[in-house]
C-alpha positions in Angstrom: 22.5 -7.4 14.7 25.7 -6.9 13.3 25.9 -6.9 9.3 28.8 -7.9 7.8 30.0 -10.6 5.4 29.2 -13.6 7.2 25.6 -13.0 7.9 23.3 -15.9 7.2 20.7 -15.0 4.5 17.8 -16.3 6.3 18.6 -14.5 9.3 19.0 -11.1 7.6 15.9 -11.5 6.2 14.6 -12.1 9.6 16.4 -8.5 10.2 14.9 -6.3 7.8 11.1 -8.1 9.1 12.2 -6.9 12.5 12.8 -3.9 11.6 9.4 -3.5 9.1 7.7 -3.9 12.4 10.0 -1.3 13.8 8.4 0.5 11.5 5.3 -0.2 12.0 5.1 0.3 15.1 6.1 4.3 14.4 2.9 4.3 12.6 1.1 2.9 15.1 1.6 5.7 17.2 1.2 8.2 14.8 -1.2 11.1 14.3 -2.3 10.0 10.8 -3.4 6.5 12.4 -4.9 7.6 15.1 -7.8 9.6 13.4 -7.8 7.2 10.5 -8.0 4.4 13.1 -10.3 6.3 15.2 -14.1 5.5 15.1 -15.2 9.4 16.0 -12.8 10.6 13.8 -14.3 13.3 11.2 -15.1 11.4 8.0 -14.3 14.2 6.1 -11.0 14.5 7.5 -10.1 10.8 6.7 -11.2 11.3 3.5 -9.0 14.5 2.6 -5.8 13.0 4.6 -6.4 9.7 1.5 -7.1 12.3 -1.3 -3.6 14.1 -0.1 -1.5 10.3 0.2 -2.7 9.7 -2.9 -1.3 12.9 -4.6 1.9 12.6 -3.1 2.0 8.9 -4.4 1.1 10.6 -8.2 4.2 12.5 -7.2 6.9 10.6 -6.2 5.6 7.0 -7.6 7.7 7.8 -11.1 10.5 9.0 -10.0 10.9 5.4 -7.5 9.8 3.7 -11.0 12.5 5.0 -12.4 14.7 4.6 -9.7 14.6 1.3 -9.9 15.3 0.6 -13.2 18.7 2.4 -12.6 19.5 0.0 -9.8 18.9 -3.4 -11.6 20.4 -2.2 -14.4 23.6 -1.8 -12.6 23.4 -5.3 -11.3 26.0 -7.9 -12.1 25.8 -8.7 -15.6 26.0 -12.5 -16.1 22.5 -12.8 -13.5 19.6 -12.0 -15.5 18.0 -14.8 -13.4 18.2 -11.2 -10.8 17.3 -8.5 -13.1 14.4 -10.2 -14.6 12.3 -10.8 -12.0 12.5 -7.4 -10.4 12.2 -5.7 -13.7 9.1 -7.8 -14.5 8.1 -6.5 -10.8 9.0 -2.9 -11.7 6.7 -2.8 -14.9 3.5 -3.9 -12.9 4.1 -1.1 -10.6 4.5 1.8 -13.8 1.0 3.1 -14.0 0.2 2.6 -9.9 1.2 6.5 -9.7 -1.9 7.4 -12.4 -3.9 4.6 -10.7 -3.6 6.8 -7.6 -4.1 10.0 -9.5 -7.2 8.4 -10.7 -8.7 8.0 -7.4 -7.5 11.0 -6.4 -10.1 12.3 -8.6 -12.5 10.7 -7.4 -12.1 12.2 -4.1 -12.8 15.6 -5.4 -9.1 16.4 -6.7 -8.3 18.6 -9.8 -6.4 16.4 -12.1 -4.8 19.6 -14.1 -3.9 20.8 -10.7 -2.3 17.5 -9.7 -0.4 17.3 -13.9 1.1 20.8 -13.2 2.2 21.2 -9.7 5.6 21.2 -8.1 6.2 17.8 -6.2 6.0 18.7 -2.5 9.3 19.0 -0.6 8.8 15.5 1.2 8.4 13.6 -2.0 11.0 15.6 -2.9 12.9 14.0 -0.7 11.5 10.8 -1.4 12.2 10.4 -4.8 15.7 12.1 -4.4 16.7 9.4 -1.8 15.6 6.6 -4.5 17.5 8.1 -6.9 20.8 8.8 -4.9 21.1 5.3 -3.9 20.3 4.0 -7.2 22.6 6.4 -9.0 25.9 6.5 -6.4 25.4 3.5 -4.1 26.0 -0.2 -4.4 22.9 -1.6 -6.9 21.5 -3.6 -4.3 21.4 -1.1 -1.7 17.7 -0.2 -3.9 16.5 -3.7 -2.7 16.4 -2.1 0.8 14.0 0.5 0.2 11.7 -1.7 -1.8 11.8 -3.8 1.0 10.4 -1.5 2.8 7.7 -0.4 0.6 6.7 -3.9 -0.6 6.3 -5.5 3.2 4.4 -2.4 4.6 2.0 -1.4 2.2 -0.1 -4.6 2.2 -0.4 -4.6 6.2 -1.4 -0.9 6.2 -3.7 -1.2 3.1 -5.4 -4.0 4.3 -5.8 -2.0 7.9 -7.2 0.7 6.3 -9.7 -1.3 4.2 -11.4 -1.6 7.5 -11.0 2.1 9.0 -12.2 3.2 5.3 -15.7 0.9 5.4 -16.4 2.0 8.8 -15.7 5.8 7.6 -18.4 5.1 4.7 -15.4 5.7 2.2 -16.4 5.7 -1.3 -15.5 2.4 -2.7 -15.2 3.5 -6.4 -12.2 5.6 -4.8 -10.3 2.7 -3.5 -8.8 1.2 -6.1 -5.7 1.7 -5.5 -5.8 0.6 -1.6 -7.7 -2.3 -2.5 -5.2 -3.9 -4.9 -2.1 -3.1 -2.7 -4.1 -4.7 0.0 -3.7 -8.0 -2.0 -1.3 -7.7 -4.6 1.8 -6.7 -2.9 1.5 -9.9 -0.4 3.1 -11.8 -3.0 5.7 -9.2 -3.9 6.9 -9.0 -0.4 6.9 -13.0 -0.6 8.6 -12.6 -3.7 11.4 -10.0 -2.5 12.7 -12.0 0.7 13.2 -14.5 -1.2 15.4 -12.9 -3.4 17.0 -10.6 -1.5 17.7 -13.8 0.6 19.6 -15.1 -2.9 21.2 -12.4 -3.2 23.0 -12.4 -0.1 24.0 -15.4 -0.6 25.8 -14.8 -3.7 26.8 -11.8 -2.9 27.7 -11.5 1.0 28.4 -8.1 1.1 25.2 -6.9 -0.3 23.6 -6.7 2.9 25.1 -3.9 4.1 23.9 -2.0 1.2 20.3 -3.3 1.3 20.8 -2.0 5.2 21.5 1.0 4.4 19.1 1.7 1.4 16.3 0.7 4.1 17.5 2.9 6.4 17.7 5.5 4.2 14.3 5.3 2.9 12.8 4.8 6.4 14.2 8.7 7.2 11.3 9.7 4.2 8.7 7.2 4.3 6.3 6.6 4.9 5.6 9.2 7.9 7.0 12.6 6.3 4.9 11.7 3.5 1.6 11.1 5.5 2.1 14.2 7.8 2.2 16.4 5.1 -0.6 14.8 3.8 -2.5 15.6 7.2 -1.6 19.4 6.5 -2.7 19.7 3.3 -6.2 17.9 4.0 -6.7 20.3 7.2 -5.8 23.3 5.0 -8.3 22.6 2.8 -11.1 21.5 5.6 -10.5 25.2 6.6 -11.4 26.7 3.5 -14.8 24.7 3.3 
């Protein structure tokens, strides 16, 4: 589909959800789901690879908090009927990063371990592409990469709900899954619609929001999980 001034709201919405199940379909076929997917996969293994996601989400999940905030606040000043919602939406998402450090914990992870580190290179990258397009690209080019994040979380959380009971997963160390597997159904809900506004008003915004998903597609979520995969086979090894 060509984006460009003219494009109907509704039918750029219908893009990005196209190309959400784009992505979804990379993960499909990728290592990470297949053994957490895969019945005689090693439990321990699973285990580790969620212990290691959930690190990396410690890691990078402030510096996307705070990403954010930059973008809306370099939205058009006379719409706080824009900023407010997605600022309201920002705040309930602050403390997700400890609320995956906490299961984390639960896993077996050390928490001064996790405090002190250096962020890995991939949510490195992760946090730095937030940031860039926040900080040098058009405000609403942000609304791409959320878009992103708030459509496929839910499916894949809700997926691995199932993979996870069957694994014997230790429900007290689901917290986070569990409420992303629920919660972010209504931000996704919340986001087309606005982003859907926002084109609307502001025609040329969806080339931005384009590119801010396209952006963020290059670093999540697959870089993220693959390293994740590393780090809980590293450890396996040691055992």
């Amino acid at each position: 589909m060509e984006i460009n001034d003219t494009i109907v709201p509704e039918d750029f919405v219908r893009h990005l959800d196209k190309k959400v199940s784009g992505m979804l379909s990379r993960v499909e076929t990728s290592e990470v789901y297949r053994i957490a997917s895969d019945p005689n996969s090693d439990s321990r293994l699973v285990a580790n690879i969620i212990k290691y996601i959930l690190l990396e989400v410690f890691s990078y999940g402030p510096h996307v908090t705070e990403a954010t905030f930059t973008a809306i606040g370099g939205f058009p000043k006379n719409r706080p009927d824009l900023m407010r919602p997605m600022i309201l939406h920002d705040i309930s998402e602050v403390d997700h990063g400890e609320m995956a450090l906490q299961d984390f914990i639960k896993l077996g992870g050390n928490e001064a371990w996790a405090r002190s580190r250096r962020i890995t290179p991939v949510s490195f990258a992760m946090a730095a592409t937030c940031r860039m397009l926040a900080q040098l690209e058009n405000p609403f080019s942000y609304l791409g990469y959320m878009y992103l994040f708030e459509c496929l979380t839910p499916i894949l959380t809700e997926r691995g709900q199932t993979f996870l009971t069957a694994k014997g997963f230790p429900a007290a160390a689901r917290k986070f899954i569990d409420v992303h597997a629920t919660e972010d159904i209504a931000h996704a809900d919340a986001l087309a619609k606005l982003v859907a506004r926002v084109v609307r008003d502001y025609p040329d915004a969806a080339s931005a929001i384009d590119y801010g998903f396209d952006c963020f597609a290059a670093v999540y979520p697959l870089p993220i999980w693959e390293s994740a995969l590393q780090q809980a086979r590293t450890e396996l090894t040691r055992l």
